[in-house]
C-alpha positions as CSV (number, residue, x, y, z in Angstrom):
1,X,2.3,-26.4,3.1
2,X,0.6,-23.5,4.2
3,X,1.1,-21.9,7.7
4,X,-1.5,-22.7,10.5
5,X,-0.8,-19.1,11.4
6,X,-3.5,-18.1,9.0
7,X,-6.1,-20.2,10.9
8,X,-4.8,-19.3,14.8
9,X,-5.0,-15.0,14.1
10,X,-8.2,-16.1,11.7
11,X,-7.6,-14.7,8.7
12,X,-8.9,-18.1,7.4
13,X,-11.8,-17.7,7.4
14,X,-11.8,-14.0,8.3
15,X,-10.4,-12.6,4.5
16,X,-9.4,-16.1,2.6
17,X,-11.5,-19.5,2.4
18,X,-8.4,-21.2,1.4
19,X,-4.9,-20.3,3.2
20,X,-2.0,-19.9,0.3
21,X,0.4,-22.6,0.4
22,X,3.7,-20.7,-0.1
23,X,5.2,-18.2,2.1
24,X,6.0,-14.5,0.7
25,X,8.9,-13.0,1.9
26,X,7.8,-9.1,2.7
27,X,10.7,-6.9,3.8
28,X,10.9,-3.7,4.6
29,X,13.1,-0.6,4.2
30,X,13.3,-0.4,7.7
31,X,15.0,-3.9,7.9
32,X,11.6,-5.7,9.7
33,X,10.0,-8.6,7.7
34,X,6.1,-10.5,8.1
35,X,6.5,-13.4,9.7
36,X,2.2,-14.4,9.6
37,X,1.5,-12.3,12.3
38,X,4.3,-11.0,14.1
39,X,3.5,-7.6,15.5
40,X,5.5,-4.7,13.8
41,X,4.9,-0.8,13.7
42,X,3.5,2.1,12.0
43,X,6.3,3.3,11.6
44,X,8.7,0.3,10.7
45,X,6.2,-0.5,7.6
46,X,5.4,3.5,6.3
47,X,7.2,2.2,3.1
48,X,6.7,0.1,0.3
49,X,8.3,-2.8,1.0
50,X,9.7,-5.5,-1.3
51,X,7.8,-8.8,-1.7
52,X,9.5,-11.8,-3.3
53,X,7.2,-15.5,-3.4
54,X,7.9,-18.4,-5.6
55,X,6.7,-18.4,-8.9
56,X,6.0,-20.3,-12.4
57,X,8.3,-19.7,-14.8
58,X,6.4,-17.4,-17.4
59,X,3.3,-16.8,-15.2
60,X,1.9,-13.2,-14.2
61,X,0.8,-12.4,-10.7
62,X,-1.4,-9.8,-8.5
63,X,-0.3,-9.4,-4.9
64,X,-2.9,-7.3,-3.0
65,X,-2.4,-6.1,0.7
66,X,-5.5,-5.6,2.6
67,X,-7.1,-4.6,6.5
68,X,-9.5,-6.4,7.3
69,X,-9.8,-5.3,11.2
70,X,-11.2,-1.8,10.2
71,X,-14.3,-0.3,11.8
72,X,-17.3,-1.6,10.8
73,X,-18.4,1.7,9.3
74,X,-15.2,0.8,6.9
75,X,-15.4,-2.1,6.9
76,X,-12.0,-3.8,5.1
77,X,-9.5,-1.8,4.0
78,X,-7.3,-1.5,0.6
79,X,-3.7,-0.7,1.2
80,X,-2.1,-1.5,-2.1
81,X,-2.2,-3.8,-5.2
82,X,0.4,-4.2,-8.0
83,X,-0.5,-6.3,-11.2
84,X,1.5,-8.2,-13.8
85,X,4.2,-9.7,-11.2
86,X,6.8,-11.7,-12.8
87,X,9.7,-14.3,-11.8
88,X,8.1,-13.7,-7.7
89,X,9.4,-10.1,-7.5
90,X,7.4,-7.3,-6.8
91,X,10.4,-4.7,-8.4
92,X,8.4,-6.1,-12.0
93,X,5.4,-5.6,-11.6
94,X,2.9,-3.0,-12.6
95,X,2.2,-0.3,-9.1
96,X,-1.8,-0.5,-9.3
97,X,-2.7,1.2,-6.0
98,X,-0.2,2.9,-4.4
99,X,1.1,2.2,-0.8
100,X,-0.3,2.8,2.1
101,X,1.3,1.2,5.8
102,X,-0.6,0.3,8.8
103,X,-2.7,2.9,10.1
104,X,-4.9,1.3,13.2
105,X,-6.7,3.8,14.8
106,X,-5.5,4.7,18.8
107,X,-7.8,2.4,20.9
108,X,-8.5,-0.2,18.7
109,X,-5.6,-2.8,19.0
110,X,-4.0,-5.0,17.1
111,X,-5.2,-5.0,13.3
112,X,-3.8,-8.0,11.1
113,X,-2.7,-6.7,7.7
114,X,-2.6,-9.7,4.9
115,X,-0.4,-9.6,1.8
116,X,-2.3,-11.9,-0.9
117,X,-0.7,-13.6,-4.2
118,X,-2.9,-14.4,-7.0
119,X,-2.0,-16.1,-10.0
120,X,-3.6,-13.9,-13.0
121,X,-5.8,-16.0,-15.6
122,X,-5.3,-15.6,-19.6
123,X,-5.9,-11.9,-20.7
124,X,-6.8,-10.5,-16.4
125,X,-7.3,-6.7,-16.7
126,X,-8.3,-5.8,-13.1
127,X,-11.9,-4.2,-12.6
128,X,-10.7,-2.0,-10.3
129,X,-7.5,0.5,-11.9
130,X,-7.2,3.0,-9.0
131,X,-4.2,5.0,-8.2
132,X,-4.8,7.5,-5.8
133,X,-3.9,8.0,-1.6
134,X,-7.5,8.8,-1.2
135,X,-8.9,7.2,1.3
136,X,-12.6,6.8,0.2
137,X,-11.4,4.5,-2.5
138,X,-10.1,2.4,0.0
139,X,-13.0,2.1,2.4
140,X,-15.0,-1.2,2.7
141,X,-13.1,-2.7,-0.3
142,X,-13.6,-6.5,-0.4
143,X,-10.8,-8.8,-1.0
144,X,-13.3,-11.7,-1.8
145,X,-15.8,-9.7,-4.3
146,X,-12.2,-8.5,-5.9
147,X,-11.6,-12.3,-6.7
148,X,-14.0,-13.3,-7.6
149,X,-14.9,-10.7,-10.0
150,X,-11.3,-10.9,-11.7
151,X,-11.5,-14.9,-11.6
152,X,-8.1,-15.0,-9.6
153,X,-9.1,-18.3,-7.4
154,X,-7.1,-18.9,-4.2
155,X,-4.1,-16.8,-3.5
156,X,-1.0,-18.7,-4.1
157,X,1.4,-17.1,-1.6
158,X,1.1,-14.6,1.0
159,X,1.9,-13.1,4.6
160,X,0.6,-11.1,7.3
161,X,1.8,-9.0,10.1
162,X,-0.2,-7.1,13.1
163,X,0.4,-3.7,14.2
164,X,-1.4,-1.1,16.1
165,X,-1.1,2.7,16.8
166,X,1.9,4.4,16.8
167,X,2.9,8.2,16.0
168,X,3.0,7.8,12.7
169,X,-0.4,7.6,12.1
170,X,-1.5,10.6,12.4
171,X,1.4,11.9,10.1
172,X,-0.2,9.4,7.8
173,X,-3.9,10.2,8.4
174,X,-3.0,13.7,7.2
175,X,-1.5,12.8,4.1
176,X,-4.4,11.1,3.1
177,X,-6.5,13.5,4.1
178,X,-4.3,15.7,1.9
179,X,-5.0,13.8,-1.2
180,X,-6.9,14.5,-4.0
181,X,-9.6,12.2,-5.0
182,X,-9.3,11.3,-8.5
């Protein structure tokens, strides 16, 4: 049954029509975990952390992590995506996007940052293969078009945490800055 946490912090409807019924477990190096909507830091979620969720013996899966509480010149924003998930572990899967943690502007709160299972249809190649820190390929992304476009349905599994600034943003503001697009 699916949390009512993804209705009370409104990321039903906000990113997802349909809140996932199973819970991902998303654990950090640091040692912190998502717990839909607990508040964690910057700087506790700067690394990739390792998902784990449920899954059908022999199936494939996309887990997607998105902002949707960016500026509304940005609109939402892409932090990572891996493809071709299998037994519910992220360490099989496919790195499509790399990594990026929380990075909520100073002054604009809390942001709610969702990690999204998909189950992949027969033969999915996603539309969108990007690699790259750059942040313009991250800018007013849209979890819904990507969906829909890929025929993924309803996410499966998920979680979500807030966070807000912290000094590690900046750190992490310049290294994207630093990137090369590609």
């Amino acid at each position: 049954m699916a949390s009512p946490r993804w209705e009370e912090l409104g990321v039903k409807p906000d990113v997802i029509d349909k809140a996932p019924p199973l819970r991902a477990e998303i654990v950090y190096p640091s040692g912190v975990s998502c717990d839909f909507g607990n508040e964690l830091t910057p700087t506790q979620v700067k690394d990739m952390p390792h998902i784990t969720f449920p899954a059908e013996e022999g199936a494939l899966y996309t887990i997607i992590m998105t902002d949707p509480d960016a500026a509304e010149t940005v609109r939402e924003v892409h932090h990572f995506m891996m493809v071709d998930v299998s037994g519910g572990d992220s360490k099989t899967g496919k790195l499509q996007t790399e990594y990026v943690g929380s990075g909520a502007p100073e002054g604009s709160g809390l942001h709610r940052y969702c990690f999204l299972i998909y189950k992949q249809p027969p033969g999915y190649i996603p539309s969108e293969a990007y690699r790259p820190r750059n942040k313009e390929r991250r800018y007013k992304w849209s979890l819904r078009r990507f969906a829909a476009e890929n025929k993924l349905g309803d996410p499966v599994a998920g979680n979500f945490f807030r966070a807000q600034y912290d000094e590690w943003v900046p750190v992490q503001r310049a290294e994207l800055e630093a990137a090369t697009p590609q």
